[in-house]
C-alpha positions, 0 to 999 in steps of 0.5 A: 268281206271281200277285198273290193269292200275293204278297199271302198270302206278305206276310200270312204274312212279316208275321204270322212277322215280328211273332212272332219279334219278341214273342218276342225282346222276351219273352227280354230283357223285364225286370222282376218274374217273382214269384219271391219272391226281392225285397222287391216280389214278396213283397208282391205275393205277400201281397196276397190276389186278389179271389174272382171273381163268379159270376152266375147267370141263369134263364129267366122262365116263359113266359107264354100270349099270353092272359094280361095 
């Protein structure tokens, strides 16, 4: 095994590593899911989300290098 191998197989581990890990974290991870089922999930779930804004961009018309 030659250095560049050895160098992908602990980018590789690393990136594996790190995955497993989120997704350990994720199970045991507690806290509000927004189920309804609690005062604080309720009133988040009231709450109305802003609407996002929408932008709309023209192209200006072209104009001839003649003109000032």
């Amino acid at each position: 095994m030659d250095w560049q191998q050895l160098i992908v197989f602990l980018i590789v581990a690393a990136a594996a590593t790190y995955l497993w890990r989120r997704s350990v974290a994720s199970r045991h991870k507690s806290g509000c899911g927004g189920c309804g089922g609690c005062g604080s999930a309720r009133q988040t779930a009231a709450e109305p989300r802003p609407e996002p804004e929408l932008v709309q961009l023209q192209l200006a018309p072209r104009r001839s290098p003649h003109e000032p």
